[in-house]
Every structure is written in structure tokens, then in C-alpha cells.
C-alpha positions in Angstrom: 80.7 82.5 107.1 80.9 81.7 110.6 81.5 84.1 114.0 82.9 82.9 117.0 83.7 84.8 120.3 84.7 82.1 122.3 87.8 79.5 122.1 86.2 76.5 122.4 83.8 77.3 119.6 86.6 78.1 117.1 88.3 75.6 117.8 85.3 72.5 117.5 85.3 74.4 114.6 88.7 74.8 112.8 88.7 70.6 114.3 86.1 69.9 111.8 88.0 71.2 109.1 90.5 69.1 110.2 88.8 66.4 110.1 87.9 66.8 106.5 91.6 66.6 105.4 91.4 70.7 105.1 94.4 73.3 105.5 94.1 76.3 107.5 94.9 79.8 106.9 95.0 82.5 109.3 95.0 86.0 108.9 95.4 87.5 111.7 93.8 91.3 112.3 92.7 94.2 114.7 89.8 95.2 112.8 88.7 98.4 110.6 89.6 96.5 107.9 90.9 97.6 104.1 92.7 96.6 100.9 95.6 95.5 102.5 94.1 93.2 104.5 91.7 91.9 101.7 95.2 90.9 99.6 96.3 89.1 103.0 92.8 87.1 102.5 92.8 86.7 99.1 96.2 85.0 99.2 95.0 82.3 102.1 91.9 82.0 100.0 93.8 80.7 96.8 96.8 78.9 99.0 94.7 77.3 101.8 91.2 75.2 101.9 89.8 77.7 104.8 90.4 81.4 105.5 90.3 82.1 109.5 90.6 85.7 110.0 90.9 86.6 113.8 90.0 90.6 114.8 91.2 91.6 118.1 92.4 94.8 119.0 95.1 94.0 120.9 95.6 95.8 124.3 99.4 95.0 125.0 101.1 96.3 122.2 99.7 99.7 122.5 101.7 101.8 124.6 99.9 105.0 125.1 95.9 104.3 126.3 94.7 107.1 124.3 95.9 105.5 121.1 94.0 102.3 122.5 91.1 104.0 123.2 90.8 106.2 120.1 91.6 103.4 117.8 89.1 103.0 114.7 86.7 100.3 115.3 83.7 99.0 113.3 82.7 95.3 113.2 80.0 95.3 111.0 81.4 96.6 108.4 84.4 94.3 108.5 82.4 91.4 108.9 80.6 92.5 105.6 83.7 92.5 103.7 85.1 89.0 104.9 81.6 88.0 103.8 81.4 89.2 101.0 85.5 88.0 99.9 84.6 84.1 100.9 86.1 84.1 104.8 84.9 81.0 106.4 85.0 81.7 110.1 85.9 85.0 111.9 87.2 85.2 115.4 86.3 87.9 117.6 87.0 87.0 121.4 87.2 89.9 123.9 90.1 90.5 126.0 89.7 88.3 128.9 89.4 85.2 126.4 92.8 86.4 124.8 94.5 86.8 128.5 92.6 85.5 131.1 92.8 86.5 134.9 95.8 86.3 136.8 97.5 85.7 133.2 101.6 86.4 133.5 103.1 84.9 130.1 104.5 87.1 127.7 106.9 85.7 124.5 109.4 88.1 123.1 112.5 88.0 120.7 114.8 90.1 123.0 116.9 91.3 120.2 114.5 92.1 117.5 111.7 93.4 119.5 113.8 96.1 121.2 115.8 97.7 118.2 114.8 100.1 115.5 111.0 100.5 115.3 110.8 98.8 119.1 113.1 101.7 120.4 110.3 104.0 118.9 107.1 102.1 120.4 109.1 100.3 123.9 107.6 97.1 124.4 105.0 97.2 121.1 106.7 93.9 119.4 106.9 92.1 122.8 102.7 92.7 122.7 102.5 91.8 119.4 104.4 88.5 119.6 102.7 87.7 122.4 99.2 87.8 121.3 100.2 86.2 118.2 101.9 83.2 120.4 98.5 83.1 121.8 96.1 82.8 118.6 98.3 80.6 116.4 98.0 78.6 119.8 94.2 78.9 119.5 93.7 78.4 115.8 96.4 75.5 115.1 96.5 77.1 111.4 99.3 75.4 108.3 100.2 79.3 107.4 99.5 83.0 108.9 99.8 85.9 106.5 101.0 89.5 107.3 101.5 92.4 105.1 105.7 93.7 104.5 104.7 97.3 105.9 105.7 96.4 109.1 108.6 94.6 107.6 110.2 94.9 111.4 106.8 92.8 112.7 107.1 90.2 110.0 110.7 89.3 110.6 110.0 89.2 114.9 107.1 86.9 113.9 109.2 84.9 111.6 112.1 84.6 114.7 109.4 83.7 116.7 108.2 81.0 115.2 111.4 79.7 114.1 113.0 79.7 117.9 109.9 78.3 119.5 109.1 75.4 116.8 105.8 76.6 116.1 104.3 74.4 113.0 102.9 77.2 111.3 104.3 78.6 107.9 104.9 82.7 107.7 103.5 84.4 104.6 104.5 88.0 103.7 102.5 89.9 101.1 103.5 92.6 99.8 102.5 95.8 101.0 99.0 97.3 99.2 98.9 101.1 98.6 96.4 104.0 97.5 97.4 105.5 94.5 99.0 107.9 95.4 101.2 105.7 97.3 100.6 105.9 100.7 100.6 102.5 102.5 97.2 101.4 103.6 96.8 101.5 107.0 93.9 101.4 109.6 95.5 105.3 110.9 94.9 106.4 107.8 91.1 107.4 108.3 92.8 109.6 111.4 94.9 112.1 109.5 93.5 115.5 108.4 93.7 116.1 104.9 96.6 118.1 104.8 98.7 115.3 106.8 97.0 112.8 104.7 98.6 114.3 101.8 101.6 115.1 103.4 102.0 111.4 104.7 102.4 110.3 101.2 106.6 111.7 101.5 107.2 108.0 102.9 106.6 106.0 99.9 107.9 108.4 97.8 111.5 108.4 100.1 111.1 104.9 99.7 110.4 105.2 95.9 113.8 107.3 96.3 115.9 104.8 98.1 115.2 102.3 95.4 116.6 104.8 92.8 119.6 105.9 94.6 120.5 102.3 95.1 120.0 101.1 91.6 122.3 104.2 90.6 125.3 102.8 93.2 124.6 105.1 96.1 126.0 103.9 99.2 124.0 103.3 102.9 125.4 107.0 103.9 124.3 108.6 100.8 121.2 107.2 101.1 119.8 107.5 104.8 120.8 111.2 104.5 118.7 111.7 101.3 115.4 109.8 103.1 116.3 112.2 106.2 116.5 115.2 104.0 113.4 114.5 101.9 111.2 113.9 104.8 112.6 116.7 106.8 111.5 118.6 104.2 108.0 118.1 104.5 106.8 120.3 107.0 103.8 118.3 108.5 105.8 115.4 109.1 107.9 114.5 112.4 110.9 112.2 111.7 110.8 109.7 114.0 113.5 106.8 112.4 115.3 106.0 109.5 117.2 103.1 109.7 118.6 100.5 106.8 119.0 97.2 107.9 120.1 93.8 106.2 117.1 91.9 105.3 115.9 89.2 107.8 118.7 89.5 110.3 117.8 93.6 110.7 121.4 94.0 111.9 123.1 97.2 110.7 124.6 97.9 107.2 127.1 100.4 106.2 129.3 101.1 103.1 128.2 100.1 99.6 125.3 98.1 98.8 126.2 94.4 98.4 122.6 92.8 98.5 119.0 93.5 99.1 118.4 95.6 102.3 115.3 96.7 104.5 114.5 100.3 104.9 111.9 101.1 108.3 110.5 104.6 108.1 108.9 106.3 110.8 107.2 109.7 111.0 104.1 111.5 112.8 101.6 113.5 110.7 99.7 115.5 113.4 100.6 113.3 116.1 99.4 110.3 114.3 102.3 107.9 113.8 103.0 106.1 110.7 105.4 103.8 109.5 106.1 102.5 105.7 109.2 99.7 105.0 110.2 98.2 102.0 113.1 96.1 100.8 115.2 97.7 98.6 118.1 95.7 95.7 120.5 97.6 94.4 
């Protein structure tokens, strides 16, 4: 497995591969690395000839410094686990090599990045889509993978690439969870173990939603019983419910005619968390 900190390195690199007739997959991730990002691997592994993963926490989709700053890092250990699961190179640049001085360009899917989850985090999608412009314009990859839990992210990236042309090929996988249920998320390790335990009322809302809908609930009936049961959970802070059609995100009301998305948000001792799944009645 090979490191590289600087652009021109990867990309001599990811050239050479090229040059061999290989495909490239990309997963892109900020570090502190678990099972969910392992499945993200595993699937470039079997569906591409080379697995670039790129770690980077990045800087403009965090909106409050502290939760920059107090983000879990550790390198080592992630670079032990892409080692050890067959990665062939990992990119780690620093910020300035991500967006060097004086730089002024942001990308941004006005619609999507500013409704639902975006009106919870202002300006986290518009961050998000623009470091990811910038390292599928750095890699050159045939397909990036990104996990459904931030089923939100995966349909901004999807617009994104779709509006701006970009030859790359989006790959959702589905989202990987302990088993108790709880989506697996780099926050995780930052909850106490009584909101850690108490976190778990997303997926089992979600769990819910699926239920509800299978028995002919309608969009009313169900956004009040997600509201309810996580209301009912003392530890947790209801942030947003909101169900949504499928890749379009645009409000649904009345009875269920096809699948839809359901975005959860909630903090669990100021830590904020967020599950979403799609749901078919």
C-alpha cells in the first residue's frame, strides 16, 4: 500500500494505473475509520482494479470550530486497517494542498444543499460538495463510493456530478450498523454510555417507519409516530424529521405511492447524529 501527501504524487500514481488498462475506485473519507467504511472498500475492491481511499478531515463543512477541533483523529490506526483490507494507495494531503492560498471556488447544488438536513448544519453540504469537486478532480477515479446514512449527502453528490458532467460513477452502499442497530459512525466513540444507548431510538424509529408503511400508514401518520418515539427518549434532542421522495428529496404528503427517504436528526449530549433510510411501502 502506498501513502501520498501531495497531489502530484497521487496522481503520477493513479497515472500509472492508468497506464496499465486499470479502473479506479475511490473512497473518499475523513479518517477514524470503521465498518462502514470497510464495506465502502470492500465493494471498490471487488468492482474496481485499485482502491484509492483519500482521508482528509475536511475544514469547510464543519460549521462550529469546536466540532472541528474535537473531531476523532488517528492515522495510524486507519492506515493499518486499509492495509490490512488490500487498499492500494491512501491520500492524506493537508489543508493547504486541498485549498491553496488565496483559493475562492466553492461548488454547491443550491436546492439540495440548503433544505432538510442543510437547514440543520447551514452551509455543511456546500463544504462537502466542494471538497469532493476537488478530490474527484485530483484522483480522476471510474466510481466513488458513499455509505446511504447520509442519504441527503449521497443524493447532493449524485446532483452534483450529474449537473457538472463529471465522468465519475456514484455508488451507494448500504448503511453498516452495530448490532444493536445504531449506524456506525465516526461520533460514535464521543457519546457517553447512556447516550450511546439511548442513540440507538433512530434506527429503531426507522425500523418503525418501515412497519407503519408496510401496514398502509400514511406520511402524517408516520412522521408523528418517528416524532413521538424519539421524543420519548429522554437523552435525545429532536433536531428533524422529514420524509422526502427518494432522489428528488422534494416533499411527500398523503398516502404512500412508492419508496421514500426518511432523514433523522437528533443530539445525544450535544453530539449530533443523523440515521436515513429508504423506506417501500
Amino acid at each position: 500500500m502506498q501513502v501520498c501527501r501531495e497531489i502530484s504524487d497521487l496522481r503520477t500514481r493513479v497515472a500509472q494505473m492508468r497506464a496499465e488498462g486499470e479502473t479506479v475506485g475511490l473512497v473518499p473519507t475523513m479518517g477514524f475509520l470503521h465498518d462502514g467504511h470497510m464495506e465502502l472498500v470492500r465493494r471498490a475492491r471487488a468492482e474496481c482494479d485499485r482502491c484509492v481511499v483519500t482521508i482528509f478531515v475536511n475544514p469547510t463543512q464543519f460549521g462550529d470550530p469546536a466540532d472541528l477541533a474535537t473531531y476523532p483523529r488517528n492515522e495510524a490506526r486507519d492506515l493499518a486497517m486499509l492495509e490490512q483490507a488490500g487498499v492500494d494507495l491512501v491520500f492524506i494531503p493537508d489543508a493547504s494542498q486541498i485549498y491553496p492560498p488565496g483559493d475562492e471556488t466553492i461548488v454547491e447544488t443550491t436546492r439540495l444543499a440548503n433544505t432538510l438536513h442543510g437547514k440543520v448544519r447551514p452551509g455543511h453540504y456546500r463544504g462537502v460538495t466542494t471538497v469532493v469537486a476537488r478530490l474527484f478532480n485530483i484522483v480522476g477515479a471510474d466510481r466513488a463510493y458513499f455509505g446511504e446514512k447520509d442519504y441527503q449527502q449521497l443524493q447532493v453528490i449524485k446532483r452534483m456530478v450529474r449537473d457538472l458532467h463529471m465522468p465519475v460513477a456514484i455508488v451507494g452502499v448500504q448503511t453498516v450498523r452495530e448490532r444493536d442497530g445504531l449506524a456506525m459512525s465516526s461520533r460514535n466513540v464521543r457519546l457517553s454510555a447512556e447516550d450511546r444507548k439511548a442513540a440507538t431510538v433512530l434506527s429503531k424509529s426507522l425500523d418503525l417507519a418501515q412497519s407503519l408503511a408496510s401496514k398502509g400508514a400514511d406520511i402524517a401518520e408516520i412522521g408523528n409516530s418517528l416524532r413521538a418515539t424519539i421524543n420519548a427518549e429522554p437523552r435525545a434532542t429532536l433536531r428533524a424529521v422529514d420524509i422526502v421522495q427518494s432522489e428528488t428529496l422534494a416533499p411527500v404528503s398523503g398516502a404512500l405511492s412508492g419508496p421514500v427517504a426518511i432523514l433523522l436528526s437528533a443530539e445525544f449530549g450535544g453530539i449530533l447524529l443523523i440515521d436515513q433510510r429508504e423506506i417501500i411501502p
